[in-house]
N, C-alpha and C positions, 0 to 999 in steps of 0.2 A: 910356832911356825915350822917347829924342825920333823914336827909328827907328818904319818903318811894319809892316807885316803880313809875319812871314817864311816864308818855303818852307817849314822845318821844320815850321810849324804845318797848312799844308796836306798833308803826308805825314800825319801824326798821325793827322787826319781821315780822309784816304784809308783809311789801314789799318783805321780801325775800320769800313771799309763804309760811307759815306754818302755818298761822292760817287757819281756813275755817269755817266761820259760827259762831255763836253767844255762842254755846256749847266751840268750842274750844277757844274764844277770854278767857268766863269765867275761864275755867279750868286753862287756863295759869296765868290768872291773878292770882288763887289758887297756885297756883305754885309757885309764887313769893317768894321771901323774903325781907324785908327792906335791904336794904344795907351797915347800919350802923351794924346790927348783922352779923355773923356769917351763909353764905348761908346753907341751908340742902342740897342743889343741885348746883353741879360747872356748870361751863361753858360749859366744852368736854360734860357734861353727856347732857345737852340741844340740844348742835351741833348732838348728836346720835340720842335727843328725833326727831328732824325736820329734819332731812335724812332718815327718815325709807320713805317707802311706802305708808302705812296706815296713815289713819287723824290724825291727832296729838290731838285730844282728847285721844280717844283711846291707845295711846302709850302714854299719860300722866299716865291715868289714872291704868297704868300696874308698873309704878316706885313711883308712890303719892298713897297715903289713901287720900280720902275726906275727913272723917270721924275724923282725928286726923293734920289736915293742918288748920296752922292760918294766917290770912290776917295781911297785916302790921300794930303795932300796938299791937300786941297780942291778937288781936281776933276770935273767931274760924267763921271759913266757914259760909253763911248761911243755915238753913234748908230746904232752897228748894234744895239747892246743895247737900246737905248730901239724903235728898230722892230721889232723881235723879239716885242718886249711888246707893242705895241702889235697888231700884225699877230695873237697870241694873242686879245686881247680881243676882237678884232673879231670874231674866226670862233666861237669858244665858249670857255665858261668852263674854267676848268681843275678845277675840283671835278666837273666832269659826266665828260671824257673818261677811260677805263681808263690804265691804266698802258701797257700795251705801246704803244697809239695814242698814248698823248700823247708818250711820248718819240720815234716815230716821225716828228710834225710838229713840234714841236720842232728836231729835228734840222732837219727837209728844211727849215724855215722859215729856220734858221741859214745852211744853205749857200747857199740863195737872195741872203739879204742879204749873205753876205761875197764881198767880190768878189778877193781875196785871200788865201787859204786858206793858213797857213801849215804845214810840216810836224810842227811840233812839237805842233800842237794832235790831228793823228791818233794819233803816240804818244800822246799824253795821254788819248787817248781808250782805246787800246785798253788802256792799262795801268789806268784808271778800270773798268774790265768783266772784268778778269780774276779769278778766284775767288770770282765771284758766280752762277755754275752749280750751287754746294756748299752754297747756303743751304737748299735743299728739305732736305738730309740733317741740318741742323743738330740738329733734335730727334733722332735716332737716335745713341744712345750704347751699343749693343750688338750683334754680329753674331755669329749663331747658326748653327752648323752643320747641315744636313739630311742627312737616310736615305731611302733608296727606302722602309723599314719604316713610319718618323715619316710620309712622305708617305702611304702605302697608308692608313696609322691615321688619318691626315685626312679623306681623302677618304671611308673609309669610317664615320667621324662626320658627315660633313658629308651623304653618303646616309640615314643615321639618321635626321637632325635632318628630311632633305626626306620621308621616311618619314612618321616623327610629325606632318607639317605636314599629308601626306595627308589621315592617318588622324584629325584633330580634326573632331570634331562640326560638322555645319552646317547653316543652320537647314531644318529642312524645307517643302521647296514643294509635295507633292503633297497630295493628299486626305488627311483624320483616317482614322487609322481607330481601331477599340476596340478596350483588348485581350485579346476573344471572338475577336475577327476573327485577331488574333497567332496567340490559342492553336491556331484552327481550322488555320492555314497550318503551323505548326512541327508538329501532329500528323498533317497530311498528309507532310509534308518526311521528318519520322520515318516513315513506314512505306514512303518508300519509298527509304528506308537512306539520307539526306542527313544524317544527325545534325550535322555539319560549320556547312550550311546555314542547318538550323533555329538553331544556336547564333547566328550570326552576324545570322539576321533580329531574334531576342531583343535579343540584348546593344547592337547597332550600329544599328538601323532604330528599333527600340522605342524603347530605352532612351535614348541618346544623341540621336539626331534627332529622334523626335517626342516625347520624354520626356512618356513615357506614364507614371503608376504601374500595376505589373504587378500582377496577382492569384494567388491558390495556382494556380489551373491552368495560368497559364505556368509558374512551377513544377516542378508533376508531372509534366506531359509532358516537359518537356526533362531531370526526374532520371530518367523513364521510360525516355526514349530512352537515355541513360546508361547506365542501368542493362541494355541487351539486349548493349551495345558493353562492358559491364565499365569503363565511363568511371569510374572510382573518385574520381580527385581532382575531374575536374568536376564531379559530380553531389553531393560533402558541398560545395564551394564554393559551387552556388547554394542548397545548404538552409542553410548560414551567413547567405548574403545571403537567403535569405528569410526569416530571425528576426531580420534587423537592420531588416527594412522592416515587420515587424509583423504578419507574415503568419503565419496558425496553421496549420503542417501538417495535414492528412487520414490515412486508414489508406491511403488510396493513395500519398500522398506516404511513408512508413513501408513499405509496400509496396517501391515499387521503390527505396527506402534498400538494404532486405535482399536485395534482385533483384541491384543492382552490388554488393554483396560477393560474393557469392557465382559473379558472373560473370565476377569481377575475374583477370586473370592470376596476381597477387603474392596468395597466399592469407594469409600469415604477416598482413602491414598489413592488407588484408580483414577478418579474423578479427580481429583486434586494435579496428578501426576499428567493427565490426556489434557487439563487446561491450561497447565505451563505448556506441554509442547504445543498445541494451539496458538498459544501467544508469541512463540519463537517465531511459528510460520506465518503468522499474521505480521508481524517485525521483519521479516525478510522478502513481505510481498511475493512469500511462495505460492501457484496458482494450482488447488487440489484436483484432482479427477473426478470422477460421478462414484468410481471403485470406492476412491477413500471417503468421499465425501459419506459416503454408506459405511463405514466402519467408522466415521466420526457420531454419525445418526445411529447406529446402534451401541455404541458409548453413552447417549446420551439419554438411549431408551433403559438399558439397562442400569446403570448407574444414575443418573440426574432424574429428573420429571419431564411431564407430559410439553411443558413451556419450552424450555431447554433444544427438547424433539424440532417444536416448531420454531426455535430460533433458527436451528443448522437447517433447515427445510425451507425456508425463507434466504438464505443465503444460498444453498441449491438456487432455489429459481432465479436468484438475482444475479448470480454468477452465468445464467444461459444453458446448461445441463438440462437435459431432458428428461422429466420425472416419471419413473416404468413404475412397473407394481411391485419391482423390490424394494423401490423407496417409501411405498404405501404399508409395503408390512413393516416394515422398522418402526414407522410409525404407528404399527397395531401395536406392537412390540412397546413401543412407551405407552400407550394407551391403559395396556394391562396391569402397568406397575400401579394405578390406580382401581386398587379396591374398593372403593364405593363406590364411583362414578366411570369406572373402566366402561362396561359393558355400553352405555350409551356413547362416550367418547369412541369406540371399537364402531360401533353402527354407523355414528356422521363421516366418521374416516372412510369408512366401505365406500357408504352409499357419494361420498366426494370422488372415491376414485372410481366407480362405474360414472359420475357424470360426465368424468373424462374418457369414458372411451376405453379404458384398459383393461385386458384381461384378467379377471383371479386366477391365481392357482393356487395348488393343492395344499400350498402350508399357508396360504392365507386364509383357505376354509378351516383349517387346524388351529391359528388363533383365533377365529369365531371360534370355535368349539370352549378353546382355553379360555377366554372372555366371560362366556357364557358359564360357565365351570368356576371361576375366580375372582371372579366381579359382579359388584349390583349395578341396579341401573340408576342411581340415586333419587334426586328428588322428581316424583310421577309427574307435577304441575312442570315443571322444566321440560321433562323425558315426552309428556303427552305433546307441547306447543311445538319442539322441534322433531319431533319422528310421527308425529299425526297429521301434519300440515298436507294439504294440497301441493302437488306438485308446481302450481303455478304461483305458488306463493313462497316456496325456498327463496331464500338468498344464494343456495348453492348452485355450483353449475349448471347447465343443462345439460343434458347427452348431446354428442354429435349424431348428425342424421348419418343412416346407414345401421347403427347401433354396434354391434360387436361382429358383424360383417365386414367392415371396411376397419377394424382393430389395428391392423398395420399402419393404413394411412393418418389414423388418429395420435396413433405412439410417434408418428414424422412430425404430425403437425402441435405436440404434447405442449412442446418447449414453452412454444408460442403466444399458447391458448393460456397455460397459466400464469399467472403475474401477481405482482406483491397484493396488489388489490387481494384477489382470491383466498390468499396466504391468511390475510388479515382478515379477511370476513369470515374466514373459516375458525381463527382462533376466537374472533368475537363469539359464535356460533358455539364453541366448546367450553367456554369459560362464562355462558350467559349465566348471571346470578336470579334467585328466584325473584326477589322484586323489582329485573329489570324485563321479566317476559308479559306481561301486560303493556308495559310500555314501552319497548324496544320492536314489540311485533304485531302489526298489523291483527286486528280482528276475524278470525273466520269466519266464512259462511254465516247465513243465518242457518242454514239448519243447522249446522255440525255447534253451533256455540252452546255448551254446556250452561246450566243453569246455576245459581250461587247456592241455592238450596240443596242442588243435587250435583256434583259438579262431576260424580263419576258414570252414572246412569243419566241419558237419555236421549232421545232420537225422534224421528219423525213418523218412524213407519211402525207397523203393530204391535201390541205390547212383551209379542210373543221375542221381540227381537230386540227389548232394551239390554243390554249383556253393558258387559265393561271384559276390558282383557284380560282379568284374571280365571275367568271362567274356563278361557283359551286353553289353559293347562291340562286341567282334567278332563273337560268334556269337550273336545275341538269340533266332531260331527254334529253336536247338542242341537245349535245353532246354524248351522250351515255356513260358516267363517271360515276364509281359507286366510288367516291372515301373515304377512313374508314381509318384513321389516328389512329383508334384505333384496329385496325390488324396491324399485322408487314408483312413487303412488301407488304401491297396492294394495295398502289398507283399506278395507269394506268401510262405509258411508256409517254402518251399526258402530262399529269402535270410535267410541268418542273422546278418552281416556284411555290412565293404563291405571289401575289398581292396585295392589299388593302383588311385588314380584319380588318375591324371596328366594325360593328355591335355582337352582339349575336347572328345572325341568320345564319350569314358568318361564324360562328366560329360551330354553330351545323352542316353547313354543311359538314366541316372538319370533323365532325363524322361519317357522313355519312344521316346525316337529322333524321330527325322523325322516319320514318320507318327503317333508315339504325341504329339506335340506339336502339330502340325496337327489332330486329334484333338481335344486337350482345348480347340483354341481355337474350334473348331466349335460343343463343345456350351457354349461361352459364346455362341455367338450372333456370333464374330469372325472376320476374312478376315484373312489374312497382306497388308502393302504391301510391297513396293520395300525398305522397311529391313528386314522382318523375313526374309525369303529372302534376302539380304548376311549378315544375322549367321547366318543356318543356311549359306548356302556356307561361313563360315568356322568351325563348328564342327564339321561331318561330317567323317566320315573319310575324306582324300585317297582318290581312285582308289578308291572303294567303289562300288557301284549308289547308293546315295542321294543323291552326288555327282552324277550321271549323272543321276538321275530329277527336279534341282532345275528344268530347264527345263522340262519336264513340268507341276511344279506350278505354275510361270509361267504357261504358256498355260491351266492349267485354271481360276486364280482368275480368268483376265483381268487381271493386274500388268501394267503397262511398265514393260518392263527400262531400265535406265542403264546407263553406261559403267561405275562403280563396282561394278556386279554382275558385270558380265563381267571388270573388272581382279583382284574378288577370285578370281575362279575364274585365272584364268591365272596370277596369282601361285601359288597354290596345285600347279598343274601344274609351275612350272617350279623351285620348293622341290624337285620331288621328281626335277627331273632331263629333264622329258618338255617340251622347247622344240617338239617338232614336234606336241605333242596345243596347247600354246600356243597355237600358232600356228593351230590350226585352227579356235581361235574366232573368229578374227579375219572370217572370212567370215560367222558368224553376226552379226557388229558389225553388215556391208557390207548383209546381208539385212536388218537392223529399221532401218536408216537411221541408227545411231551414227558418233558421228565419234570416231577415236583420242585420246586426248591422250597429253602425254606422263607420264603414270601407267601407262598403256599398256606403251611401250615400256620404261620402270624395270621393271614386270615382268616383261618379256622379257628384257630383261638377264640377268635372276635366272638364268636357265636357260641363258645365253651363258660356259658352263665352257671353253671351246675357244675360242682366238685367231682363227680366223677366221670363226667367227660373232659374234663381239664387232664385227670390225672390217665385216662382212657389215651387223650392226643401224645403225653407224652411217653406213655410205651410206645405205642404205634411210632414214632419216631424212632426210640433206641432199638426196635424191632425192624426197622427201614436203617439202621448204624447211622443216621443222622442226629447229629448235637445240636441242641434247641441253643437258638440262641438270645440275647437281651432281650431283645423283642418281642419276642413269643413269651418270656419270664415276666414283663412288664406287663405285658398283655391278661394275660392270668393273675397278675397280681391286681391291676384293675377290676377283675373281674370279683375279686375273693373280696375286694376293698366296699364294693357295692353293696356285696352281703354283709358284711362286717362278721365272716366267717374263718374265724383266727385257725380255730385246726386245720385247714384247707388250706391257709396261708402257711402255715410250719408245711405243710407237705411241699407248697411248692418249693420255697427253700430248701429243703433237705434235699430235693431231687437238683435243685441249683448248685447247691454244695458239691453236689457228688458227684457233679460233670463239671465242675472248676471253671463255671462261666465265668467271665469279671463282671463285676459290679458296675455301673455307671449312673452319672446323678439324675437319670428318669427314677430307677430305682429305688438312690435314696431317697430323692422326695417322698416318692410313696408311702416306703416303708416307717419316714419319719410322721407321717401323716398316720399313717395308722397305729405306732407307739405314743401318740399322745391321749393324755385322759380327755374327759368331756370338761367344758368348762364349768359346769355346775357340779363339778363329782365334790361329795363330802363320803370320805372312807369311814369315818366313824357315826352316820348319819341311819343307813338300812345297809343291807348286804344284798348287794348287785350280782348276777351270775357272769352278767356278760363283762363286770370288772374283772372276774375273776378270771375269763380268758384272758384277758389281757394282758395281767399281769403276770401269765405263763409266756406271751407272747414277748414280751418283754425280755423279760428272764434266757430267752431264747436267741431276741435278735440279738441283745450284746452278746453271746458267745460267737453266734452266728459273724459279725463282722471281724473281730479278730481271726477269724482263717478264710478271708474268703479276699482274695485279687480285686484290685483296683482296675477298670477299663481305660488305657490308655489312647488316646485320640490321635489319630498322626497327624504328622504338617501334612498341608495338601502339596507344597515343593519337594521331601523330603526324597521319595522317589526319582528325582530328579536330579538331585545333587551329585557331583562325581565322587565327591568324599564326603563323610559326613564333619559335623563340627567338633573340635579340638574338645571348645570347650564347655558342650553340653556334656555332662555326666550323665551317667546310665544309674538310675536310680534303679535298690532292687528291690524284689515284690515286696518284701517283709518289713523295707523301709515304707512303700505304698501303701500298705496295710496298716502299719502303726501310724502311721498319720492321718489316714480316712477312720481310723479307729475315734482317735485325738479328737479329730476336727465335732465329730456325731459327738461323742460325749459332753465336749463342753457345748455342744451347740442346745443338749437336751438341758443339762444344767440350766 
């Protein structure tokens, strides 16, 4: 007990970190007290001195005087230590200077006053400072491995996060404006195709920045504009939000609800999506206009069937609405969705609305044309009883007297004249099955009644005039027949039947041909436009005169031609084989001032049977700096696939390769279609030449697809989104590639 302060107790210290340097070893050793006396300083108060922060000099020397502290033993400090301190006080206090400065003058102050420096106080020093670089790490008690992946996934959160920081609202500096003024901008924005735009000035300028409350006409114009684009999810998204802000829709809002179903790409969800809102408004006893009730009727043309049509068309009349000829074309309009039986459905509907009294116009001549173009006339015995009948023997209406003279006062009295009756006998009349037309309808004529032996041929009058209507087609002067399916009774007495109508051109003659259809649109008072000579190129009969006479009636009405009137003719020449008549339009293009595109040269292609006019089209293209695209590639490949002429096929690819078109699955099919063997191939049976191309073709296509781009499809919304999705990844080519690689290989497997 009587000893003084030992070494061991200053290691102790040491190791737990509180000395630092040769200033602080000494002070503490000042600090000391024998341990046989009476400490000045407990234990706690030490434990506080070496937990502060600061060097434990420094915080000694705030609780000790140098100046009156004696070393064990009882004697005082020495004098370099007492001037140490003192030369501190003089210059500043020790509570003001940093750490790294004060131990800095400290020191130099130290070496100043010793005039004798021993060596052992450098060791001292340097082993005081050794493993006090490790204290920053001391809270770190975990290390964690990293990934280029984990990094990528960082950084691309941490773009996100500077994304959304963009994109938050902020306050707006510029002028008010109302939102009249909104609505006026986003319905200019919308017509002229910015749908994009206008969303964004809504949602982001209005909404967010100058948070405006909106009214129903921002709204309907932006479900409007929606609805022309088939925007389906956006346009029920702002009529949601427009019943949660209290806003009461209109019949225009209602309106273009049933405009984007109906223009929607996914009909199924459309259709699904237009009959709940139907059921709301049927549940609320809301009463529709003739407007909407016309965007419900073409919802139901284009999406649903022909039935459907005549339900909402039947609720028309029953509702008191007075049925014009735009409710008549909606109704063409469903008619057409049916492909076998369109074209005769398309006819009873006409010839219903001329018995009413109502004018056609020019787009309801245009679905004739599309009818005629798209649809058959289904069953002839059906087709013959209800479109060959005597006029006095229809169940359909009759014309009002006056006829298309007094047109106005028939569309006053429309309402009136029709009724569910009519409605009904009409859909009877369109859905008549084949074994109820014997029995559902009355007997014709004796002369006109066909015979059971002959039931398509025969007549009363010479033998020179027994025809049937298929003859109609090719030879219409033959005969002397003017016959016009779209007049009511004006079938000749000779047509006793209809025959085999397959083509398009069989079905225009039903109208009475070219001219017998230019005709009837005359004495409505009507000029053919741009679309309706397109859909006559492509319903006449290739290589006929009336083919020949369609630019005729171009210059006669005064039309400007398009490039889509001259693509459809060219197409049409080179279907049949005639690349060099193709091609001779092409100086009529040069003469009206058209420019090619490449729809153009796709149907030139068509007519590229022979390898080196294939390979002929596509210089002449990279000599015109135009790049061929899928289309025109698939085209040619069709063509090479007919010959089963492989090196023709390697060329067209290599020139595919080297303009870096992408690939798409017309393509692949193709191409897998022509990598496979024959089903009877035995390799070890004879030696085949034409296996032997093959097997270079082969050899070829798999290198071929590993570097050649996948075709990527877009959304038909994407355009339209104001941002795009978070969390669609952008795949890259090379990943597109190796997986359309993948997918062929094991598909051949």
């Amino acid at each position: 007990m009587g000893r003084g302060f030992h070494v061991a107790d200053c290691a102790c210290v040491k190791s737990a970190g509180g000395l630092r340097g040769r200033e602080d070893f000494i002070i503490f050793l000042t600090c000391a007290r024998p341990w046989r006396k009476k400490p000045e300083l407990d234990l706690m108060r030490f434990a506080q001195l070496f937990s502060r922060f600061r060097p434990v000099g420094l915080s000694a020397l705030q609780h000790l005087d140098p100046l009156r502290v004696k070393w064990a033993g009882g004697r005082e400090g020495p004098t370099w230590l007492r001037a140490a301190w003192l030369t501190r006080a003089c210059s500043s206090s020790p509570l003001q200077l940093p750490i790294g400065q004060g131990n800095q003058k400290n020191a130099s102050s130290l070496s100043s006053d010793l005039s004798q420096p021993s060596p052992t106080a450098t060791q001292e020093e340097e082993e005081g400072s050794f493993g006090t670089l490790s204290s920053k790490y001391s809270s770190r008690r975990m290390f964690r491995k990293s990934t280029a992946q984990l990094y990528n996934l960082r950084l691309r959160e941490q773009s996100a996060e500077d994304e959304e920081r963009e994109l938050e609202p902020k306050s707006w500096r510029g002028r008010k404006n109302t939102p009249y003024w909104y609505f006026l901008q986003c319905k200019h924005l919308i017509r002229e195709g910015k749908l994009a735009e206008a969303l964004d000035l809504f949602e982001r300028q209005m909404l967010k920045e100058e948070r405006l409350q909106p009214l129903e006409c921002n709204y309907t114009v932006l479900i409007g504009g929606c609805g022309r684009a088939g925007y389906l999810k956006k346009a029920f998204r702002l009529y949601n939000d427009m019943k949660k802000r209290d806003l009461e829709p209109t019949d225009a809002t209602y309106t273009a609800l049933f405009n984007v179903c109906a223009e929607s790409p996914w009909k199924d969800s459309a259709l699904q999506s237009a009959l709940k809102l139907r059921q709301q408004l049927q549940a609320r006893n809301f009463q529709l206009n003739l407007k909407t009730y016309h965007a419900l009727l073409k919802m139901a043309a284009l999406c649903a069937d022909l039935r459907m049509c005549l339900d909402v068309f039947k609720e028309i009349v029953q509702k008191g609405h007075a049925v014009t000829e735009e409710t008549f074309s909606y109704l063409l309009m469903g008619c057409i969705q049916d492909k076998k039986t369109g074209f005769r459905y398309t006819l009873q509907v006409w010839r219903q609305m001329l018995s009413l009294g109502l004018q056609p116009s020019q787009h309801g001549y245009n679905l004739l044309l599309g009818a005629a173009r798209d649809c058959g006339l289904g069953d002839p015995e059906v087709a013959s009883a209800l479109l060959l009948r005597p006029r006095e023997e229809m169940v359909l209406l009759q014309p009002r007297a006056g006829g298309f003279r007094t047109r106005k006062r028939a569309q006053a009295q429309v309402g009136d004249g029709m009724s569910i009756k009519h409605v009904e006998a009409l859909e009877r009349q369109l859905f008549l099955e084949p074994s109820q037309v014997v029995e559902g309808l009355p007997e014709p004529r004796e002369a006109r009644a066909p015979s059971k032996a002959q039931p398509e041929v025969d007549t009363k009058t010479e033998p020179d005039h027994m025809v049937t209507l298929t003859s109609l087609a090719s030879e219409p002067s033959r005969w002397g027949l003017e016959a016009n399916l779209l007049t009511l009774g004006a079938v000749p007495p000779a047509v006793v039947s209809f025959g085999t109508v397959t083509t398009p051109a069989d079905r225009l003659a039903l109208m009475g041909g070219l001219e017998g259809f230019l005709g009837k649109m005359a004495e409505h008072g009507l000029k053919p436009n741009i679309k309706t000579l397109t859909l006559l190129a492509e319903v006449v009969e290739p290589g006929s005169p009336a083919e020949s006479s369609l630019l005729t009636v171009l210059d006669t009405h005064q039309v400007e031609a398009d490039v889509t009137f001259f693509n459809t003719l060219m197409r049409k020449k080179s279907k049949l084989g005639d690349l060099e008549g193709a091609k001779a339009l092409l100086p009529l293009l040069a003469r009206r001032g058209i420019i090619p595109n490449l729809q153009t040269f796709c149907n030139l292609a068509i007519g590229c049977r022979r390898p080196r006019d294939g390979l002929q089209l596509l210089a002449d293209m990279k000599k015109s700096q135009m790049t061929p695209n899928t289309h025109i590639y698939s085209t040619l490949i069709n063509a090479a696939l007919k010959k089963l002429d492989y090196t023709y096929l390697i060329d067209i690819l290599k020139d595919m390769r080297q303009n870096r078109v992408p690939v798409n699955e017309v393509v692949i099919r193709q191409l897998e279609f022509a990598a496979q063997y024959p089903p009877t191939f035995d390799r070890y049976k004879e030696k085949n030449t034409y296996l032997e191309k093959i097997d270079g073709f082969r050899a070829y296509y798999k290198q071929w697809l590993k570097s050649m781009p996948a075709e990527e499809t877009p959304h038909p919304w994407q355009k339209f989104r104001i941002r795009p999705m978070g969390d669609q990844e952008s795949t890259t080519e090379a990943d597109m590639d190796r997986s359309l690689g993948g997918w062929l290989s094991s598909k051949r497997q």
